[in-house]
N, C-alpha and C positions, 0 to 999 in steps of 0.2 A: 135426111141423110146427115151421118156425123163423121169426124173428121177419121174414125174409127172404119166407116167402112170403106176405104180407101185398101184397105188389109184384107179385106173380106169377099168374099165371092158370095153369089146366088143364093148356095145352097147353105153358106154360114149365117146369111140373115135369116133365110127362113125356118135355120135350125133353132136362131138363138129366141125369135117371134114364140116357137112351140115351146122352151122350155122355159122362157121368160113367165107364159100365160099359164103351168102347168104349176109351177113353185107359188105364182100368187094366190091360184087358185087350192091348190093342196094341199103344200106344204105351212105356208102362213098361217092359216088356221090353228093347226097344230101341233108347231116348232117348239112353243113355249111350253106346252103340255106334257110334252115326250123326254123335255129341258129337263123338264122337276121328276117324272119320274124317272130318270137313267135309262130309257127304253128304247131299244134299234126301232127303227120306222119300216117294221113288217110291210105294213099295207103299199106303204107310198115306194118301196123299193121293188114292192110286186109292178107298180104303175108303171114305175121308170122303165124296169124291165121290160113291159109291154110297147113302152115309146122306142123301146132300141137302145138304150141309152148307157147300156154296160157294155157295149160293142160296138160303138161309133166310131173306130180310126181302123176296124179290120175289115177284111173282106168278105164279100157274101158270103163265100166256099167254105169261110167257116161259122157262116152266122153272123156276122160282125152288119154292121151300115154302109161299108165299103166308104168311110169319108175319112179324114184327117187327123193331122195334129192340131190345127187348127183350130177344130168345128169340136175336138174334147177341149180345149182351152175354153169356146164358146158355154158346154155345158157347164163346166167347172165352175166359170163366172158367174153365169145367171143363176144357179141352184145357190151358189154361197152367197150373191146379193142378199136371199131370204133366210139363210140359215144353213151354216158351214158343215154341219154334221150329213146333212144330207149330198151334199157337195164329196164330201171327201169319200163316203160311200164309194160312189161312182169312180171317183176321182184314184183312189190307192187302188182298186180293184182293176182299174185299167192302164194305170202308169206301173202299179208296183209287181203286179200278178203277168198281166195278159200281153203287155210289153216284152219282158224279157223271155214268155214262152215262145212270143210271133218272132221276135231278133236274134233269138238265137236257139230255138230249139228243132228238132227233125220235122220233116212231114209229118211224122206215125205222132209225136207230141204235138204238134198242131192239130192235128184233126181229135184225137183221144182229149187233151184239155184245153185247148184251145176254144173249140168248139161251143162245151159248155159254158165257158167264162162271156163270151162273144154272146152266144143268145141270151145269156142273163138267168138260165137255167140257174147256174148255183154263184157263191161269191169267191173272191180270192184273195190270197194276202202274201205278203213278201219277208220274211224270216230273217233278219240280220242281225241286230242289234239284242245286246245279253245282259244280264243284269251288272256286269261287269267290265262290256265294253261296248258303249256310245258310238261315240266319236271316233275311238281308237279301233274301229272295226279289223284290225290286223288282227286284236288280242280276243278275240273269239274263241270258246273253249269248247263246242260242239261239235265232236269227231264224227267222220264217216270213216267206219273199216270195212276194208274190201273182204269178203268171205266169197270168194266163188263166183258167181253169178249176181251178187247182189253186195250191198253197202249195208251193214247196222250204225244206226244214227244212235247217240247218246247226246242230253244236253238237256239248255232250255234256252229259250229265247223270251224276250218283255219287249211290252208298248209294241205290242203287234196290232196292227187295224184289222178286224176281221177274223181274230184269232179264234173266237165263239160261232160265231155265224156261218164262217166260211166252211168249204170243203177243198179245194186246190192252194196250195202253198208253193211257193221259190223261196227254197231255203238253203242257208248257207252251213257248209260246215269244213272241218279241216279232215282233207285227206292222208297230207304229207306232216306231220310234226314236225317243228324246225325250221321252216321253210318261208314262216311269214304269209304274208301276203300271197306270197309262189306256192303255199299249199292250200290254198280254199279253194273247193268245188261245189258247185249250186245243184239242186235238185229238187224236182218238183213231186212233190209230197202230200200226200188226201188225206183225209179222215172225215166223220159226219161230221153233220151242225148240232150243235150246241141245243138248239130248240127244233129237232126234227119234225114236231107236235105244232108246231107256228106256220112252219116252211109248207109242210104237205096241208096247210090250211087256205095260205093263200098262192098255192101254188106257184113257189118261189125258194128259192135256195135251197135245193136238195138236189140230185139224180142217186137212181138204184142202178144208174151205171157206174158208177166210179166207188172202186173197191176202198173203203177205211184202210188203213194202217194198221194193224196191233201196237197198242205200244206209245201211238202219236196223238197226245188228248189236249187241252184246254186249259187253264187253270179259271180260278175264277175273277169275275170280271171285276176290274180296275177302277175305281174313284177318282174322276180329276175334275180339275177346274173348269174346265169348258170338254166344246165336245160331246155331250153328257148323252147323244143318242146313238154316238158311234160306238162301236161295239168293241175295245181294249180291253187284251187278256198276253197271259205268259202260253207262250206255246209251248210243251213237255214231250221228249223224246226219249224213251227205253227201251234199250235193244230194239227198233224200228225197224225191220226187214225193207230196205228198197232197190226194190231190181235195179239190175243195173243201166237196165236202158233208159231211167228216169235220171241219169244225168243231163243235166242242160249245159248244155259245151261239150268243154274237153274239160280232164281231171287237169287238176291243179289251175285250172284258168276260170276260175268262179270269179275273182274277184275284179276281173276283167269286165264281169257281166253284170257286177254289181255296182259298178263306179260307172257304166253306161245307163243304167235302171235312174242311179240317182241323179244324172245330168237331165233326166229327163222327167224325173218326179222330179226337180226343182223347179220346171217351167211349171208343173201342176201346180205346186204350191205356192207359187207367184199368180196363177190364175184362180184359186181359193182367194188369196188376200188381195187380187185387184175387186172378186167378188163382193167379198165380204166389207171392204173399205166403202164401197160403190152405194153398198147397203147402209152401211152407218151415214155418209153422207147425204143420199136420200131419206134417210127418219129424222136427220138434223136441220135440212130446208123444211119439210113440211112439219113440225114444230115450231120453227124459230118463223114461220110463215103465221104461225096460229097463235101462238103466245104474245100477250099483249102487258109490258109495264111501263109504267110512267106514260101512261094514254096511247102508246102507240106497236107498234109491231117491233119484238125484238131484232129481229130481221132486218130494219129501218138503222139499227146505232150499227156508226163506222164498226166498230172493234167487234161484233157479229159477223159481219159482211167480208172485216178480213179473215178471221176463221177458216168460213166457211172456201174462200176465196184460198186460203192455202192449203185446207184439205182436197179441194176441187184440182188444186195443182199437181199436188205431189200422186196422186191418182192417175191425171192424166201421162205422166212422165210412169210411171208403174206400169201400165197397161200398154204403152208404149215398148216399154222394156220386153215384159212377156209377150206380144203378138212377134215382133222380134228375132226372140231368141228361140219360140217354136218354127218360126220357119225356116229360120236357118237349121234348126234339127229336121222340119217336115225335108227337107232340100239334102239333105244328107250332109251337111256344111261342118266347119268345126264351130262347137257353142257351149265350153264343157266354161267360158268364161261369162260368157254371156247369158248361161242358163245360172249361175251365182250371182251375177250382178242383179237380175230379176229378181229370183230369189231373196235375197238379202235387202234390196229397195222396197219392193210388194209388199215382204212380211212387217219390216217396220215402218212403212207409208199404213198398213192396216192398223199395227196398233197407236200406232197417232191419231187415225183418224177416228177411232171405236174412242179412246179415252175425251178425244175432244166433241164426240158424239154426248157422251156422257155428261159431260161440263156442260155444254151448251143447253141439255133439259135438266140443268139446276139438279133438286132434288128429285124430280120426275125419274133422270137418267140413272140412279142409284135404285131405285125400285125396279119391281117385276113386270110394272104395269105397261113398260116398253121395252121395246129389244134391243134398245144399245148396251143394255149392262151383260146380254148373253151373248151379244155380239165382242161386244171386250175383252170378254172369258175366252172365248173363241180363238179370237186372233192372238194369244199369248203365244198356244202352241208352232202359230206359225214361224216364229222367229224362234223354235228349237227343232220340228222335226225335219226329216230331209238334210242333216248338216245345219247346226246352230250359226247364228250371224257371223258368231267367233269364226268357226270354219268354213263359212263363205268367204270370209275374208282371207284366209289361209289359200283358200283356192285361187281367188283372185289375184292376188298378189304373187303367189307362185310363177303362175301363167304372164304376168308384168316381166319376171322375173326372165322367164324363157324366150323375152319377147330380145333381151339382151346378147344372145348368146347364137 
């Protein structure tokens, strides 16, 4: 027992035993492979799906595992201990997509996308962010016009997780012009996959229930530093016919829906980088356990041992944070503070500990021949998606701020 499962119940250790033995057995093999060619993990996300594991915090009725927030903090960790890309998969798919359909959308949208995203049938992704507004998500330029019975969406959106892959979106656009903030409304949005030819292979990410879009396509996929098997693309919208029952909310209150998505993709992203940090720090014991200079084990000189002793810390105190601040979200509590403080500590506790993973196997850790230099790559994004550091600290200190008042 660890001082961790104190947090934990029954059914989060035996969750975390299954996907702990599934990532080393799987995924590890072939993380580094799928690294160098830029290629989503078809196979392994067919698996996942088979373990339940895109529908773990919903309820049976819709397919879901009927468990927690929790017990997805637990996957999120142990999949990104061996490899982030696989992690965030699961991870954006359930906090950014299947989230905000379950919290705020109708029965008749539950059951219709919910359902598929829950069994693992197809993937999902979340639409906010534009090639011209980040952070500033007010300045969004992707209109919804009402016509009748239905909305035509115009725009585009970038750094979508899932934008190739997926077939269900939560996307943002403005209804009201002028209005800010008061005029963005969210809506949930389909079209195929990307490699419909992959999906119908391993029998994974497609249904020929869910009608395409006209209009609603892809662009093509994104080059970046790390991440390199998640599937990053611009999402494109022209004249996109969407009924109007695929509003999620009410009109003009999207953005309501969207600032709840992110308090709660924060804790995600704090349980990526408690993952992924856990990972680095485990390849840097068993190296500095095995490397031998000046006759004896580097692991043996002080100035190794504190290292490794402050990476071990600032980990502990990270996962601490996220176990935390999901349950005060699992408990319905307020944690729109708590879920940035996690965030914002997790994501720079991981790349402290990937760059000091790397230092510590010398020149080893600069080559391919180990995974702390993919791990490194990894964890950069974490200290920019979900709200950059900068604006976790903007959130945090707001909230200090209201604490006066």
């Amino acid at each position: 027992m660890t001082a961790f499962d104190l947090y934990l119940e029954d059914h989060h250790l035996m969750l975390r035993d299954l996907v702990r033995e599934f990532a080393d057995a799987e995924i590890a093999p072939v993380a580094a492979e799928l690294d160098d060619r830029e290629e989503f993990p078809w196979a392994n996300a067919a698996k996942m799906a088979e373990l339940g594991l895109f529908g773990i915090p919903w309820p049976e009725e819709y397919g879901g595992a009927g468990m927690d927030l929790m017990a997805s903090v637990i996957v999120s960790e142990e999949l990104a201990r061996v490899d982030a890309s696989h992690s965030i998969t699961v991870g954006a798919h359930t906090s950014l997509c299947g989230v905000p359909i379950y919290r705020w959308g109708s029965d008749a949208q539950k059951q219709k996308y919910l359902t598929p995203l829950a069994s693992g049938q197809v993937l999902g992704g979340f639409g906010l962010t534009e090639p011209g507004s980040g952070s500033d998500a007010s300045g969004m330029l992707t209109t919804a016009e009402r016509r009748g019975d239905r909305y035509v969406l115009n725009g585009q959106k970038t750094w979508i997780t899932h934008a190739g892959v997926g077939e269900v979106f939560v996307v943002a656009a403005v209804t009201t012009p002028g209005k800010g903030n008061k005029g963005v409304s969210a809506f949930i949005m389909t079209k195929e996959t990307c490699d419909l030819e992959r999906a119908k292979q391993v029998g994974f990410g497609h249904s020929d229930e869910i009608d395409a879009m006209p209009g609603f396509s892809a662009g093509d996929k994104l080059r970046k530093l790390g991440w390199n098997e998640s599937d990053t693309r611009e999402l494109i919208f022209e004249d996109v016919d969407v009924p109007a029952e695929n509003l999620l909310g009410e009109k003009d209150d999207g953005f309501r829906v969207f600032l709840d998505t992110l308090d709660g993709g924060r804790i995600g992203i704090a349980a990526h980088a408690v993952g992924l940090a856990q990972g680095a720090l485990d390849q840097a014991l068993r190296y500095t356990d095995e490397r031998e200079q000046f006759g004896k084990k580097i692991n043996r000189f002080q100035g190794i041992q504190f290292k490794l002793a402050d990476m071990a810390t600032r980990i502990h105190a990270a996962r601490l944070m996220t176990y935390h601040a999901a349950r005060l979200r699992q408990e319905g509590r307020p944690h729109k503070r708590e879920a940035s403080m996690a965030k914002l500590f997790a994501s720079e506790a991981a790349m402290d500990a990937t760059i000091e993973a790397v230092q510590l196997h010398g020149g080893y850790g600069y080559s391919r021949e180990y995974p702390v230099e993919r791990m490194m790559r990894d964890a950069k994004i974490l200290e920019i998606g979900e709200g950059t550091s900068e604006i976790q600290r903007i959130v945090i200190a707001r909230e200090l701020m209201n604490d006066l008042s």
